[in-house]
Structures are given as C-alpha cells and as structure tokens.
VEXVEX-794581 format. One record per residue (C-alpha): residue number from 0; residue in one letter; x, y, z. Coordinates in Angstrom, 3 decimals, always signed. Layout:
REM residues N
n;res;c1;c2;c3
NUM;A;X;Y;Z;
...
//
This chain:
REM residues 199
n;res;c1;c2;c3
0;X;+191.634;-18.132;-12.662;
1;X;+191.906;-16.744;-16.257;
2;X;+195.679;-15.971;-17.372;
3;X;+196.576;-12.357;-17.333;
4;X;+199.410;-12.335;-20.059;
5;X;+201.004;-8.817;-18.994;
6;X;+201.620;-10.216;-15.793;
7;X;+202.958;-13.135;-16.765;
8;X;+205.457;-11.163;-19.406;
9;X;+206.312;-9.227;-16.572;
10;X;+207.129;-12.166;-14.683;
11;X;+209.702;-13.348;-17.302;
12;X;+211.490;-9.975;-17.839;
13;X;+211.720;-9.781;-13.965;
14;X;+212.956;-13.180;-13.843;
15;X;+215.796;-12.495;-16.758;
16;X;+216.534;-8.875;-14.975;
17;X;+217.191;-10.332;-11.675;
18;X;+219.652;-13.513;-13.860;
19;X;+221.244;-10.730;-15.630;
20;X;+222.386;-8.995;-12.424;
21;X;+223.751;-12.271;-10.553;
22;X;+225.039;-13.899;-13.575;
23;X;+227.325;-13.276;-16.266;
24;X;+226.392;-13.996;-20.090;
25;X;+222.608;-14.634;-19.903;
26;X;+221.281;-15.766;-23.512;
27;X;+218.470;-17.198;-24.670;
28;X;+218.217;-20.987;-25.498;
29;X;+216.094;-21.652;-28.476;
30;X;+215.027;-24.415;-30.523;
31;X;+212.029;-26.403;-31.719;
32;X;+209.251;-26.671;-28.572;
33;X;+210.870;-23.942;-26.524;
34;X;+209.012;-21.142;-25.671;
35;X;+210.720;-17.487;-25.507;
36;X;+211.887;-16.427;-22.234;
37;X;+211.509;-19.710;-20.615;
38;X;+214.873;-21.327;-20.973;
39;X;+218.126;-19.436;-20.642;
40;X;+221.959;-19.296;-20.514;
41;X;+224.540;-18.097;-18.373;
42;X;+228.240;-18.202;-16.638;
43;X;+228.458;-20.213;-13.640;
44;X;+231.354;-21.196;-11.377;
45;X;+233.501;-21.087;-14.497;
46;X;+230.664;-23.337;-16.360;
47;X;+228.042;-22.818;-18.605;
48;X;+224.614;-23.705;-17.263;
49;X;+221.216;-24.252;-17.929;
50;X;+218.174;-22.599;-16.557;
51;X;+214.504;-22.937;-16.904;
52;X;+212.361;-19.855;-15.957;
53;X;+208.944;-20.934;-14.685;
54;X;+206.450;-17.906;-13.798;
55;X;+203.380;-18.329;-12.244;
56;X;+200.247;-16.241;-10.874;
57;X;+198.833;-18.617;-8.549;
58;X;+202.018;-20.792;-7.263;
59;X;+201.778;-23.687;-8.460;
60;X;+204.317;-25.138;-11.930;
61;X;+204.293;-27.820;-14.128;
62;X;+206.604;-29.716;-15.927;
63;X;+205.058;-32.789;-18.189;
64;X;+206.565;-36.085;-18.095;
65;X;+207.492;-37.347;-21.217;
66;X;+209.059;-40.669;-21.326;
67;X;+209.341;-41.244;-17.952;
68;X;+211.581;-38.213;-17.182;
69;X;+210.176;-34.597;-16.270;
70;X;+210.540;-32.064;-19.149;
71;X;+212.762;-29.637;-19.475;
72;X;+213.886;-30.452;-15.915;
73;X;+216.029;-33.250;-16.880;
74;X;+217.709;-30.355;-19.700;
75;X;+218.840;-28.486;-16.783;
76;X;+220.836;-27.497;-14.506;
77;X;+218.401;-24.792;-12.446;
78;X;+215.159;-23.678;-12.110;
79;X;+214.411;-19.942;-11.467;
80;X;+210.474;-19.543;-9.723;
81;X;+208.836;-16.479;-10.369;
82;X;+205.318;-15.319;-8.951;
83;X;+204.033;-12.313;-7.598;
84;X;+205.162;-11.601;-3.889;
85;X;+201.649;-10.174;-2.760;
86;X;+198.375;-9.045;-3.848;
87;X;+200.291;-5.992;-4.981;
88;X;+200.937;-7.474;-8.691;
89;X;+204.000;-4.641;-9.368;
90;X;+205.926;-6.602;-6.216;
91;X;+207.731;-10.331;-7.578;
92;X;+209.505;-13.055;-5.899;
93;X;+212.079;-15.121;-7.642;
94;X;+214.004;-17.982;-6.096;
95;X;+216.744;-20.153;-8.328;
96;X;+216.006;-24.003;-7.271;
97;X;+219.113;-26.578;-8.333;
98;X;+217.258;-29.228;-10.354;
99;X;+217.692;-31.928;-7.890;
100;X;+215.576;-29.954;-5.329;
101;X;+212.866;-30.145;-8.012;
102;X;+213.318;-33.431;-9.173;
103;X;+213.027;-34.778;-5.564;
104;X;+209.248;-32.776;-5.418;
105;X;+207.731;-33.747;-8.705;
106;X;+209.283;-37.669;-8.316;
107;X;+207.609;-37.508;-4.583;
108;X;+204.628;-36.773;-6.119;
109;X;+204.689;-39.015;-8.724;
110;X;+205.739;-42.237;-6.700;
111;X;+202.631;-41.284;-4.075;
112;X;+200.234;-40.691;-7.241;
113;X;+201.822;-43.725;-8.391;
114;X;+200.560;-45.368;-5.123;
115;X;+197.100;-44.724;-5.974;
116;X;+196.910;-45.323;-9.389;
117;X;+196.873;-41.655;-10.320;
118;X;+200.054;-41.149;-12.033;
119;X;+198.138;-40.339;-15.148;
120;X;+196.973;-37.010;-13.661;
121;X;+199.133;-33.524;-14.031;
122;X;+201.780;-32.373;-11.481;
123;X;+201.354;-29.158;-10.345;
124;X;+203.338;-28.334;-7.358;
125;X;+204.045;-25.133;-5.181;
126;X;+207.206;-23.609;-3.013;
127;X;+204.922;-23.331;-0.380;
128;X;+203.442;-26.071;+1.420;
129;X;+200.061;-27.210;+0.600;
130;X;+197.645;-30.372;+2.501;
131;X;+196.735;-32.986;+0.434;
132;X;+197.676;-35.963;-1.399;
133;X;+197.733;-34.014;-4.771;
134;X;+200.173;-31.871;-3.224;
135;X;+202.651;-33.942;-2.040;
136;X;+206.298;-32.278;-3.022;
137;X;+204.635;-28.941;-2.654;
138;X;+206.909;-26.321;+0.058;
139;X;+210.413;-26.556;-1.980;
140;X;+210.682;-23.576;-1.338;
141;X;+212.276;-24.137;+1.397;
142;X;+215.308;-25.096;-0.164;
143;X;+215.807;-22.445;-2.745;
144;X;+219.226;-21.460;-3.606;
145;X;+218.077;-17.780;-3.085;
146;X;+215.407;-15.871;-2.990;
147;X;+214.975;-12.486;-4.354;
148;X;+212.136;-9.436;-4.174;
149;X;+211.690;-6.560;-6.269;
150;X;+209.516;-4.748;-8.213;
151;X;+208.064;-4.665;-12.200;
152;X;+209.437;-1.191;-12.466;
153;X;+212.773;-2.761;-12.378;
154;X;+211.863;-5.102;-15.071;
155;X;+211.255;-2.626;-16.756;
156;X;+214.255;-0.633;-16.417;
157;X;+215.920;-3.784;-17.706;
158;X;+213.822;-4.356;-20.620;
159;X;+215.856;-3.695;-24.125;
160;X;+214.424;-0.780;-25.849;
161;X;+211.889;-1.993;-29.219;
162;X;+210.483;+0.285;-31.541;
163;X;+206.347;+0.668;-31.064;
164;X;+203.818;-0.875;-33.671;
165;X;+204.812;-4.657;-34.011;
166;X;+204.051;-5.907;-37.746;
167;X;+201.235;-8.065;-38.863;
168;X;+203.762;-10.759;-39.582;
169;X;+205.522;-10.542;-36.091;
170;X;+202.521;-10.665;-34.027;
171;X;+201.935;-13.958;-36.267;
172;X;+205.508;-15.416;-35.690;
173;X;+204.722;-14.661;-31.512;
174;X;+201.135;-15.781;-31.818;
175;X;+203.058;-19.561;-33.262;
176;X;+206.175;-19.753;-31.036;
177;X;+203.800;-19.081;-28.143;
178;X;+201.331;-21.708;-29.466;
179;X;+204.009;-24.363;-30.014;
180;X;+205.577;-23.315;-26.629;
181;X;+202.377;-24.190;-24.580;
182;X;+201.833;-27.107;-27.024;
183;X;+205.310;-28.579;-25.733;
184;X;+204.637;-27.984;-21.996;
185;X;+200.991;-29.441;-22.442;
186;X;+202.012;-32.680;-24.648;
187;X;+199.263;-31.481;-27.493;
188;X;+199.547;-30.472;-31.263;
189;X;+199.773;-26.839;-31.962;
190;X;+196.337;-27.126;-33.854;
191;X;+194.820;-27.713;-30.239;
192;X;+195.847;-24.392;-29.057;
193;X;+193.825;-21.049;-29.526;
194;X;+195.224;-17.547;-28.506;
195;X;+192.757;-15.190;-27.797;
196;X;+193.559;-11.544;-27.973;
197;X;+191.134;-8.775;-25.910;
198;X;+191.833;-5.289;-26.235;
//
C-alpha cells in the first residue's frame, strides 16, 4: 500500500490535538534521529513524561531494535496509536498505551521469532488481533489506557496558524529531518532514503 503523506500528517496533528486537550504542557522533543511530531512532552500526575506518537494507515507499527532494546520505546514513558477509525479517512482513532503494554507485545514477538530463528526479521505489530506466528503480540489494544475518536476537522481546528508558500530552503530542511527521521526508525543512512514529491 503506497504511503499517503496528508493522511499520515493528519494523523500526527490529530494525535497532538487530542494530547493537547488531556494533557497539560505538550512540547516537542527534538534532537538528532527524531523525526517531527513523533516524540512529545507533557504534564503528568505532577511528572514530566515521555510520549512517542506512532500513526499508521494500515495498523500495524514498528519500532527497530537496536542493541537489544526496542527504539524509542525504551525512551519512554507512553505510546499514543493513531490510525484511521474506518474507511472514512476524515474519522481517527487514538489510544495512549503505557510502554510496558508495548514492551510485553514486541518482546512476545521477538522471543517466539527468536524460537524459530527469525529474530532477524522486522516487528510489525497491530492493536488488533491478527493469526499467525508473525503476529504474535498483535491485539494490545486491548489494554490501551484510553481510547479516543474524532475527526481531521478537529485537527485542524487545532493546527497553529502558518503563513502559505513555504521557502525553497524550508521544504529542504523538512525534506532532511524527514529523511533522517525514517533513516533512524529504519536503521539505514540518510543517503538510502529518497522522498518523492507528486503534485
């Protein structure tokens, strides 16, 4: 299934309206490797925590294991799921998952790939449950913190206003932090990724 970028930005700003409105204090995390909108900020029970925002069209996420730990899971506190909640693409789903609930899919998957000498092979695991033994882990869902539905207008609504007519130079600095974003979550170089615009 080819990657529909609008959707997927909608996803995000969804995900980050629906944090703002539960949560006080949302900022962005940044730093080397991280990808905008996908790791975030905010007040909780008197703490700070940490949240990773994972969108995805078809239901299934990924985190890469690097050095024997899942990344950025092990950074975190939470992990906020966001997909669309039908074939109607303006109507999303997100549900906030504490990291152990995650942890406990992707290292059930792992120990039964392990099993059968397939560890080397990607994790990609959804809330729902799914047969098979690639899908072991899959249906966490079941134990999300919350779930939330709305809409993309309300994204929208939520959105910060920016002017129109982004800059040579900042489509260029988007084009790289989104290269060296997917670089991070794929374990490549940058030089291995190609963005491909189609107007």
């Amino acid at each position: 299934m080819a990657k529909d970028i609008a959707l997927e930005r909608k996803l995000r700003e969804f995900g980050l309206s629906i944090l703002r409105k539960r949560y006080d204090n949302v900022t962005p995390i940044k730093g080397q490797g991280i990808q905008s909108g996908t790791r975030v900020e905010f007040a909780h029970q008197g703490k700070n925590a940490r949240c990773a925002i994972k969108v995805t069209q078809g239901g299934r996420i990924h985190f890469p294991r690097v050095l024997g730990e899942w990344s950025p899971l092990k950074q975190v506190e939470f992990v906020l799921y966001v997909r669309p909640a039908s074939t109607d693409s303006s109507k999303f789903e997100a549900q906030m998952h504490s990291q152990a609930n995650l942890l406990k899919a992707f290292d059930e998957n792992y120990e039964a790939a392990k099993a059968r000498h397939m560890e080397h092979l990607p994790v990609w695991l959804s809330a729902d449950k799914e047969d098979g033994d690639r899908f072991i882990g899959s249906g966490f869902g079941k134990q999300a913190l919350w779930i939330e539905l709305g809409t993309s207008a309300e994204a929208d609504e939520d959105r910060p206003a920016t002017t129109t007519g982004a800059t040579a130079e900042h489509v260029r600095r988007l084009i790289e932090e989104h290269k060296r974003g997917l670089a991070a979550e794929l374990g490549v170089s940058p030089d291995a990724i190609e963005i491909v615009f189609r107007f």
